[in-house]
N, C-alpha and C positions, 0 to 999 in steps of 0.2 A: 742423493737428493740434489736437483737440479737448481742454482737459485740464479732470475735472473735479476738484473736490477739496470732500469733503465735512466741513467744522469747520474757525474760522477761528483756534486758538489758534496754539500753537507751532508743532505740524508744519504744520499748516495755509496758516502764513503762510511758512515758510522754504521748502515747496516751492513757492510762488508765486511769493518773491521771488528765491529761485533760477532758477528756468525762465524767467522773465522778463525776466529780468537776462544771461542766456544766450543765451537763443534769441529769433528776432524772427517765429517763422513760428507760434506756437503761440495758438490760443485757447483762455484760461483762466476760470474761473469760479468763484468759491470760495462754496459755501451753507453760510450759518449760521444756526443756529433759533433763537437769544437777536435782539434787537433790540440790544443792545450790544455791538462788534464787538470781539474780543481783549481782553475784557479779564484782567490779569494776577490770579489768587487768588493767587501766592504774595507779592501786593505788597497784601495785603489790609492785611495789619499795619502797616506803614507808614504807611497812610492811615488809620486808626483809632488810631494813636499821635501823628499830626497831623507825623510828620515828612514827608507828601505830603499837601496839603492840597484838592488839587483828584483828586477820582476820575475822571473821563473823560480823565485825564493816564495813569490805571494800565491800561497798555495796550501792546500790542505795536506796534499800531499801528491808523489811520482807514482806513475805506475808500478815501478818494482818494487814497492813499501805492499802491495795488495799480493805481486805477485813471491814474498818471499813469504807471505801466510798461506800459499796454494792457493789463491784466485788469479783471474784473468782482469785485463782491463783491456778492453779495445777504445780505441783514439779513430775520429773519422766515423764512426759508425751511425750512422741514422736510422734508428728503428721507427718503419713508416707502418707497418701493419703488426696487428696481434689477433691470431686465432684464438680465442678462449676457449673453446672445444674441444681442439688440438693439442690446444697447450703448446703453442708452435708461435713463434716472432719472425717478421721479415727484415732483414737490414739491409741497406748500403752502404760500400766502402766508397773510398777516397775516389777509388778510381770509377764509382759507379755503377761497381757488379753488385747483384745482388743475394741474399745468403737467407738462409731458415734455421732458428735454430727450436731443439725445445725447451721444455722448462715443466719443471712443478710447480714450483712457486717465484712468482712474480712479483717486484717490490716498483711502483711508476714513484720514480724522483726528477720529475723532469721540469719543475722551475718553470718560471717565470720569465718574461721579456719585457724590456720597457717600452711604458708604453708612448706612441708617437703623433704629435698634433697634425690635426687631416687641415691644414690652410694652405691660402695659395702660397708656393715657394718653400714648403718645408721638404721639395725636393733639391732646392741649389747644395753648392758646397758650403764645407765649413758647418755642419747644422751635427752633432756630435753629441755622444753617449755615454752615461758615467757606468757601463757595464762590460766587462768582459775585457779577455787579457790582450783584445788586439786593439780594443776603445784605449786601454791604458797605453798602450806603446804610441799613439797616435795624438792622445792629448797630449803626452809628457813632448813632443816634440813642438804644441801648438805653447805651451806654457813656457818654453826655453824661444820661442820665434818673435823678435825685437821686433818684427812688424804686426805683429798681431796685441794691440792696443787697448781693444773697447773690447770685453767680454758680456756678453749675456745671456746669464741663466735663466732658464727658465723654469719655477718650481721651486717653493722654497721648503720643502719637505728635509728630510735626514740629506740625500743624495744632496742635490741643490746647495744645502748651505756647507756641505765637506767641498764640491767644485767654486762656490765663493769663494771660502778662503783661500785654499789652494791659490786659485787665479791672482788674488788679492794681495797674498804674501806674494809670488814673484811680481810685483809690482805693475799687472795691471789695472786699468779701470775696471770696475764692475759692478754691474746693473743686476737687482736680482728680481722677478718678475714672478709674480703669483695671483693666480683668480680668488683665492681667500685673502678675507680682509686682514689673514695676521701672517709673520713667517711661522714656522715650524707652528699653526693653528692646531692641527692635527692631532698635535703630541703633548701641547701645553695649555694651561688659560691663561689667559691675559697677563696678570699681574709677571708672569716669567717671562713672557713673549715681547713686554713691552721693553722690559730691562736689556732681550738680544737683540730687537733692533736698535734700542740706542746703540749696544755694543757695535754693531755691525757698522751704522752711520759713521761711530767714532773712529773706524777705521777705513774709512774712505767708502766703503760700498753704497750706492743708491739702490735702495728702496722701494721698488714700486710694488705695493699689494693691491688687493680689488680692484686687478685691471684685466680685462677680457684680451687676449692675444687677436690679432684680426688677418694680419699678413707679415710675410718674410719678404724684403726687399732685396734686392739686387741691382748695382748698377751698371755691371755688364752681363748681367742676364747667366752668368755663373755661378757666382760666388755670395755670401750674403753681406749686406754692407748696412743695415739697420731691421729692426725689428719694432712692429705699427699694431700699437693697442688703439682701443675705444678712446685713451685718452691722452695718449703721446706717442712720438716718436724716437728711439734708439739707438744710438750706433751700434753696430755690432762687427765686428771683425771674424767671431766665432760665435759661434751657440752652443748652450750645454742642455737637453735637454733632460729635463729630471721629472717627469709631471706622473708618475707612479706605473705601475705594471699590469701585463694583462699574461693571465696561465697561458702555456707553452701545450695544449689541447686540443688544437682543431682537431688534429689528425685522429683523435681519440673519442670522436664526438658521436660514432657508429660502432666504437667498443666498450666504453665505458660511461655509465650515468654520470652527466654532467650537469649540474643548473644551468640557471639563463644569462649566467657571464664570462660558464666556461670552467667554473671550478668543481674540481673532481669530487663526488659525492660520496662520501663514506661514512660507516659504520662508529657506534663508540668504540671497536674493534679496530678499525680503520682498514676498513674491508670497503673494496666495490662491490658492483653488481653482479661481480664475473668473479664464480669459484678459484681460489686459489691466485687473486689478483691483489694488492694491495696496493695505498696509495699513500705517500709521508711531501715533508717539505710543502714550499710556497704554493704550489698549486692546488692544496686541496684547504678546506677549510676544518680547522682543530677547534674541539672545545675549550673555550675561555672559560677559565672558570668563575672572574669577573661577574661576566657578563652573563653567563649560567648559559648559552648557545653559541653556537659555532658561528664563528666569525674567520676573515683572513689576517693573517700573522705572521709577516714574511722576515722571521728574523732565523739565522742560522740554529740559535739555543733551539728553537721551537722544533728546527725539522730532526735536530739530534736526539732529541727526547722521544721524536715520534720512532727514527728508526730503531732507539734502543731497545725501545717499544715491545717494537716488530721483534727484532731478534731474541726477546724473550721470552713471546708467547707465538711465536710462529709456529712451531709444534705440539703446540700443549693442544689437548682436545677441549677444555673451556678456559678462553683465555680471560683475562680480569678486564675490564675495559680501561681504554687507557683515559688518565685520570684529569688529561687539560691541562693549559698551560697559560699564565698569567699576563707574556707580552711584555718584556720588560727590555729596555732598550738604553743606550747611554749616548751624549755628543760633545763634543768639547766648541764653541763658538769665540773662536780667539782667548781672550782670559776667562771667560767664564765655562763651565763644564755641570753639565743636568744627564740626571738619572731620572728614567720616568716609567712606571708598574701599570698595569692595569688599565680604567677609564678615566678619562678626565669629564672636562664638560661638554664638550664636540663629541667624543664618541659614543659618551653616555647615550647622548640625544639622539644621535644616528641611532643606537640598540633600541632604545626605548627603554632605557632600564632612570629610574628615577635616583637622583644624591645630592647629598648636601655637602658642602664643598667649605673649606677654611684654611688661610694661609698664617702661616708662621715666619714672623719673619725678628732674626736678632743674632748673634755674635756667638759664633762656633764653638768660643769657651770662653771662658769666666774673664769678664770685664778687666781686670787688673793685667791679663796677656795681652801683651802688645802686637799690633801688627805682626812689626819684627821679627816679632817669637813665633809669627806663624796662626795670628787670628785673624779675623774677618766677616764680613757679614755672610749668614746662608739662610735660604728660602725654605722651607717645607710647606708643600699641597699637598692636603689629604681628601681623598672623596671617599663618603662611606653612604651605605643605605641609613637613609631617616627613621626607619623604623627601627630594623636589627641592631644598627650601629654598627653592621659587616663593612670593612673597608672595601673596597672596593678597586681606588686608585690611591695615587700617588706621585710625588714626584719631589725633589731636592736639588737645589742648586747655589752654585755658588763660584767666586772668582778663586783663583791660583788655589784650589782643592781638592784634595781629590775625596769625590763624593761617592768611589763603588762602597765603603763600608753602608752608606745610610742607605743604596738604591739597592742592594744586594737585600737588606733588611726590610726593607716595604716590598719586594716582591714574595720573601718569606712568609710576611704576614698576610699577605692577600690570599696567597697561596693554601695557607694553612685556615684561613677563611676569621683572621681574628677581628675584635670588636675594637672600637674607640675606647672600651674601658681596659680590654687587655692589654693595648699598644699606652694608653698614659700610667701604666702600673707597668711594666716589662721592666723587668732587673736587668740595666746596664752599666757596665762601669762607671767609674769616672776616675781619671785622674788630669788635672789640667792643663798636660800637655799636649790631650788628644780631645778633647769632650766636656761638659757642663755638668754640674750635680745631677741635675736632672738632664738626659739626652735632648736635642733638639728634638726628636721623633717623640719623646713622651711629652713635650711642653705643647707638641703640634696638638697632639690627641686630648693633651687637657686642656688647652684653650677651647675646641672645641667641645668638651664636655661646662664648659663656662664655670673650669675653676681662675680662682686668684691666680693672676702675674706673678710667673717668679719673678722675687726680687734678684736681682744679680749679683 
């Protein structure tokens, strides 16, 4: 059996290593069109904050990790064309010959690309991208360069506020710029979002949200030297831009069904239009189960779960549908660090799905733990449906904490589709060097069922 699989990121690599790791009767082939194989952008920061010092480290993995399971990986390879009929792919290499190969079965991982503001001068220098392993060799020497001063981002989305700080700890200035009235609006409501811009403020970075971008300046007609909203103007030395993605598709747009933005349309199989073609990762839209429809979801867990998927119902003659996935995401914003599940009240509203929304907010464990010892204030948002009491969303935050155990658990519960009355009754420990009599996740869920205040 022929498998091909076109991008070698996340889904990429987890339906290879899956299928490989499986099955002993399959030839596999992975084409990737960078010369640098997997590597990881959401470990960009990392490596630009020098807590990863070696970038060909930031990576999913080498090609000879695919090819000591018996697959291939090609590097350089640009698959521009796919016969469906045939069963047949065209590629080019480095050098720009071009090759055919076949295939049974077809796995499209081909990702996304950021996407880029159309104003005047967003062709000068200096105008720069938090993706990909040649963006990172190129900041990291713009972030060590004494004369580059004034930074600003553009986007204050996940990308945007990890190029913040970054910029921010090596000690430059930095402006962060967004057409929503909040940063990270997308991902949070209010009452969290308000607490990261004070954070952000408190550490030197300005601020501007609900501002339309209008032009990139230059003042020798090269290089950028300020950035011009509706309602200011900039310095700028460099620009990061971060303002969100657009599928990696044209080329696919007379092979396979795509909507009207470009994303691959599949099956609850996650099948295309074309026999024997499948589609995983950032480019296609997955069932939320949130949100009960398909939505985009561009996190790595998402396209891994999709290729695991793949590789174990690719064979089967009725395969189960795959079962969606929740969307859950984490950031650290200087001292403070949020885990966020699901819908909040911005995406709610985009889906059209209807919640009622209630915040928790009081002291990680029991009153009598000191600081010292390791206490602190933390946040809990829950959105659930009005009717059912299905949660829906979610989200936990908090300063010097670390909050995967509680963000790991609200995507459990969304997942597994439980109510406000299962999440303030869930039997969790306590002992108070970790946690509260009652968890902060169950106090979230009974306040909003409008019991009595723990007393502390």
């Amino acid at each position: 059996m022929k498998i091909a699989i076109i991008g070698a990121s996340h889904g990429g690599h987890e339906a290879a290593l899956e299928l490989l790791s499986h099955y002993d009767d399959v030839e596999l082939t992975i084409y990737e069109a960078s010369d640098f194989i997997s590597f990881m952008s959401c470990g960009m920061q990392l490596y630009l904050m020098n807590k990863v010092e070696d970038d060909t480290t930031v990576r999913n993995f080498k090609p000879e990790d695919i090819e000591a399971l018996g697959g291939k990986v090609l590097a350089n390879s640009t698959v521009t064309n796919i016969n469906a009929d045939q069963h047949r792919l065209t590629f080019t290499d480095l050098t720009g010959d071009t090759h055919q190969a076949d295939y049974d079965k077809l796995i499209l991982s081909v990702g996304v690309s950021p996407a880029r503001l159309n104003i005047p001068g967003s062709n000068l220098d200096n105008i720069y991208l938090m993706r990909g392993h040649d963006w990172a060799l190129s900041i990291k020497e713009k972030i060590n360069d004494p004369s580059v001063k004034d930074v600003v981002v553009v986007g204050a989305g996940y990308i945007g506020i990890e190029a913040v700080e970054a910029f921010a700890k090596a000690g430059k200035h930095v402006t962060v710029l967004d057409l929503l009235p909040r940063v990270l609006g997308a991902y949070l409501d209010s009452d969290m979002t308000d607490l990261l811009t004070k954070e952000l403020t408190d550490n030197g970075v300005q601020v501007a949200v609900g501002e339309q971008l209008e032009e990139y300046i230059s003042e020798d007609g090269e290089k950028i030297s300020a950035v011009k909203t509706k309602q200011g103007t900039y310095q700028a030395d460099l620009v990061i831009e971060g303002i969100g993605v657009k599928p990696n598709t044209e080329w696919l747009k007379d092979i396979v069904a795509l909507d009207d933005r470009g994303w691959i349309k599949t099956d609850e199989y996650l099948r295309t239009n074309q026999n024997d073609i499948f589609a995983i990762g950032d480019a296609i839209l997955p069932y939320s189960i949130p949100a009960n429809k398909p939505l985009p979801i561009a996190l790595a867990t998402t396209a891994r779960r999709e290729a695991q998927y793949i590789a174990q119902t690719l064979f089967t003659g009725i395969p189960r549908p795959f079962k969606g996935v929740v969307g859950t995401s984490a950031l650290q914003v200087f001292d403070y660090s949020f885990a966020t599940a699901g819908l909040n009240e911005t995406t709610a509203k985009r889906v059209g799905v209807e919640i009622t929304s209630v915040t928790y907010n009081d002291t990680r464990r029991p009153a009598f733990v000191s600081e010292k010892a390791g206490n602190g204030d933390i946040l809990v948002r829950l959105a659930f449906d009005p009717v059912t009491h299905v949660i829906l969303g979610g989200a936990v935050m908090a300063k010097e904490f670390d909050i995967t155990p509680h963000g790991n658990t609200l995507a459990l519960v969304i997942a597994q589709r439980m109510t406000i009355e299962d999440l303030a009754e869930a039997d969790f420990f306590f002992q108070p060097g970790f946690d509260r009599q009652w968890s902060v996740l169950n106090l979230a869920a009974q306040k909003a069922l409008g019991y009595k205040a723990f007393t502390k």
